[in-house]
N, C-alpha and C positions, 0 to 999 in steps of 0.2 A: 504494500500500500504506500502510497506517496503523498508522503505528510508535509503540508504546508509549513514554515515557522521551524523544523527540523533540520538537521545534520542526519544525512542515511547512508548508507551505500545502495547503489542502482548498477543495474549493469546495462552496457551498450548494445541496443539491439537493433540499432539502424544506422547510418552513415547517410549524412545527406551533403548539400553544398553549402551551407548555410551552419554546419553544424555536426551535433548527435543526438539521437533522442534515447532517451534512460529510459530503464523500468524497475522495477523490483521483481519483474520477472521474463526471465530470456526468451520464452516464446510468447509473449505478449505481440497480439497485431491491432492491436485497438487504438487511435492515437490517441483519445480520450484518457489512456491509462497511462501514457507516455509523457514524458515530461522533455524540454527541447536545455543542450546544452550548448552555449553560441560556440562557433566556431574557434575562437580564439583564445576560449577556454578549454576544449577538448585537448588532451594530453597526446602527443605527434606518434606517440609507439600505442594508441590504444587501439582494442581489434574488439570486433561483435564477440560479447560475451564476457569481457572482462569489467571488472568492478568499478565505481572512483566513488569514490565521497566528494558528496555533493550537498551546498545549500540550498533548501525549494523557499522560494517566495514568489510576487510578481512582479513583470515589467510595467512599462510605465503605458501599455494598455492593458495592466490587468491580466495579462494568461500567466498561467503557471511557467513559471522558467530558474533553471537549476544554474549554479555556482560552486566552481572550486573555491572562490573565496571563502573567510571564514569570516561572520559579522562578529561584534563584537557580545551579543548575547543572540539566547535561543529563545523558543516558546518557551514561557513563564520564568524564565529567566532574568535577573537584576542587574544592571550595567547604570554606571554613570558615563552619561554622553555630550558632547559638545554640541550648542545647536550653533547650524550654519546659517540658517535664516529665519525669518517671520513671515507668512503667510496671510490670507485673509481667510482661511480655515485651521488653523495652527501654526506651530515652529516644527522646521525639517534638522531631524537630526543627523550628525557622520556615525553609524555604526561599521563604517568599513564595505558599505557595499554600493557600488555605481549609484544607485536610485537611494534615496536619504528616506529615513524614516519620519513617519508625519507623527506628531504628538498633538493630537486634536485638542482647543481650545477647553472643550467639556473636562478631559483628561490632565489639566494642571493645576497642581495643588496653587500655585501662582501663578502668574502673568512673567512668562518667560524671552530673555531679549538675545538678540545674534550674540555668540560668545560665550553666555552662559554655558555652565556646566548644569545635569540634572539628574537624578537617580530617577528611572524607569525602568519598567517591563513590559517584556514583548506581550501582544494578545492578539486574537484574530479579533473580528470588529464585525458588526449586522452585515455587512457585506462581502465576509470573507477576503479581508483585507486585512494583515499586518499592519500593528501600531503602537505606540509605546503610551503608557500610562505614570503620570507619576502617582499614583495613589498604587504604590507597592504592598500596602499592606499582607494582603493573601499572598504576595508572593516572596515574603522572606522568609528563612529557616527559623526555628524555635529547639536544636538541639547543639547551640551553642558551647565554649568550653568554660565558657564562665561561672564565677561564682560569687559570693556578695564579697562585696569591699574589692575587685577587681576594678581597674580604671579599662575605659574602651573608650576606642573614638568613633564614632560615627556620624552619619548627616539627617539632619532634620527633613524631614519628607512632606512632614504635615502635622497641622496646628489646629487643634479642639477646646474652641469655650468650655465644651463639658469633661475633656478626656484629660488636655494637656499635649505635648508637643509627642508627637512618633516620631521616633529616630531607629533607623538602621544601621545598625552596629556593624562595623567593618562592613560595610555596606550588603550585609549578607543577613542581620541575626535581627529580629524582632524586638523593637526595647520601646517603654515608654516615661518620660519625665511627668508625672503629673500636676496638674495644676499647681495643686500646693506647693511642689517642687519650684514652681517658675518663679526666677528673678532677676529682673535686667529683659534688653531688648534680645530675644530671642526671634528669627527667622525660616523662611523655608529654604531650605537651599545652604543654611551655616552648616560647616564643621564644629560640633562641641567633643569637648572633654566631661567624661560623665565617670561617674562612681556606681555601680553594680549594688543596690541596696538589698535587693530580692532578686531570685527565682522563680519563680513561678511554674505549679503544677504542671503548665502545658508548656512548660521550658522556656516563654515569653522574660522578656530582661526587665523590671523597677530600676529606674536610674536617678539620678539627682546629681545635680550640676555642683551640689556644696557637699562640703567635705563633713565627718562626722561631728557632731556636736562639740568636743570637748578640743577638736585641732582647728574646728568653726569660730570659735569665741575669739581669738586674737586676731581672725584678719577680720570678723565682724567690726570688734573695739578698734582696729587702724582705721576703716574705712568710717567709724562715725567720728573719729577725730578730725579725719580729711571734710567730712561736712561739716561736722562745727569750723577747722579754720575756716571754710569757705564761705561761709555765714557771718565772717566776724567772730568767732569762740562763741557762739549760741544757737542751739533749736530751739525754735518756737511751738518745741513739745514736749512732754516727758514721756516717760516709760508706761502712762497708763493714756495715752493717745487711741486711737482706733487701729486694727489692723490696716484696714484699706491706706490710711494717712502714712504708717510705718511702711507697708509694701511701696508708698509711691514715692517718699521721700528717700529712703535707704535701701530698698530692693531686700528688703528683709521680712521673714515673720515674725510678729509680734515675742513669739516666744527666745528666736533669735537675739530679735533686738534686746529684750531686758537682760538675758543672759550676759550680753555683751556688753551693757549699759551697767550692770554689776560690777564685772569686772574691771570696767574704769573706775567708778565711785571707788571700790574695795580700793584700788592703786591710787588714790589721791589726784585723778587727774581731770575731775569731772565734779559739778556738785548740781543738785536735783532741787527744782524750785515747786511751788504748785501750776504752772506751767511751762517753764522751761528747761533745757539742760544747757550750763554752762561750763564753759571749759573753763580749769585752771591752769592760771599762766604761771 
């Protein structure tokens, strides 16, 4: 059978002048079942009946046509790719083969520009057309080598009011930062550095961008220093403020912040008003 989106071996069971045509099987006469390989790809020593691995996708009207080249992913496969252009139906990406892949409009987690880089997967499409997706979800692995307190790198894919940021670990493994987790401007399309907090039953990665609590506290207490001098040695809050006002002033949670806030006041380097925190000089 001659699968779309695949890497196969076929073998040569016709010779024409334009080419060869493949099958998956040697007394095949149906050209329906035959797949055509162009001329300039066909290998100078090959004869009816012998093998080649070959890529099946289509040309650029659409028929099935086979390649010794090799793309840079398969069917359901994850690849980060370059896009070469923008379209007025999508961005065409370089996976390495003549005809560029389209990454339709519907299918981006953003609004993608020439030059970018994007993590997608291959898929067929309502019309039996190869495409790339970035909403990888279903198609990263969950049997990882990680374990908690493990650091990964991976790229952010996509970004959930309700979930929190999905990132693909080593652009391969399934992970997600949860809301609670998010601090600072996070994107689609960033490299992070993440911490491994959980495992997850179905092998899925818990990650978080900050470090544990207790190695947490002193670069929290640096960075409220850096905002009070920048404030002039004062916030115009203390430790019993609102989350939301902590998360937007310091990119912290409330829990963070007073722990951190502690360990200034303890060091003599802070003193706590009934609404402000002031630095001592």
């Amino acid at each position: 059978m001659i699968e779309l989106g695949k890497i196969q071996e076929l073998r040569l069971v016709k010779r024409v002048e334009f080419g060869a045509y493949l099958s998956d099987d040697i007394n095949e006469k149906e050209s329906q079942n035959r797949v055509l390989l162009p001329l300039k790809q066909v290998p100078a020593t090959a004869a009816i009946g012998d093998s080649i691995e070959v890529f099946i996708y289509r040309d650029s009207e659409d028929r099935l046509i086979s390649t010794v080249n090799k793309p840079a992913l398969t069917l359901g496969e994850v690849a980060l790719l370059t896009v070469n252009e923008v379209g007025n139906i999508g961005a065409f990406l370089d996976w390495g083969l003549e005809k560029e892949l389209l990454l339709p409009f519907k299918e981006q987690t953003k609004r993608v520009q020439q030059g970018d880089k994007c993590l997608v997967a291959l898929y067929i499409d309502k019309s039996s057309r190869l495409c790339a997706t970035m909403k990888v979800y279903e198609y990263l692995k969950t049997d990882s080598p990680y374990q908690a307190d493990d650091r990964v790198v991976g790229q952010v894919y996509e970004i959930s009011n309700d979930f929190g940021a999905f990132v693909a670990v080593d652009n391969i493994y399934s992970g997600l930062i949860a809301t609670k987790e998010l601090y600072g401007a996070i994107t689609v399309g960033q490299e992070i550095t993440a911490r491994v907090t959980a495992v997850k039953p179905d092998g899925k990665l818990d990650l978080s961008i900050r470090e544990k609590a207790y190695l947490q506290i002193g670069k929290d207490a640096q960075k409220i220093i850096e905002v009070l001098e920048a404030g002039g040695g004062e916030l115009p809050f203390n430790d019993k403020a609102s989350p939301e006002l902590i998360k937007e002033k310091v990119s912290m949670s409330k829990n963070e912040f007073k722990r951190a806030v502690g360990s200034l006041l303890k060091a003599g380097r802070i003193v706590i008003t009934d609404t402000t925190i002031k630095m001592i000089k």
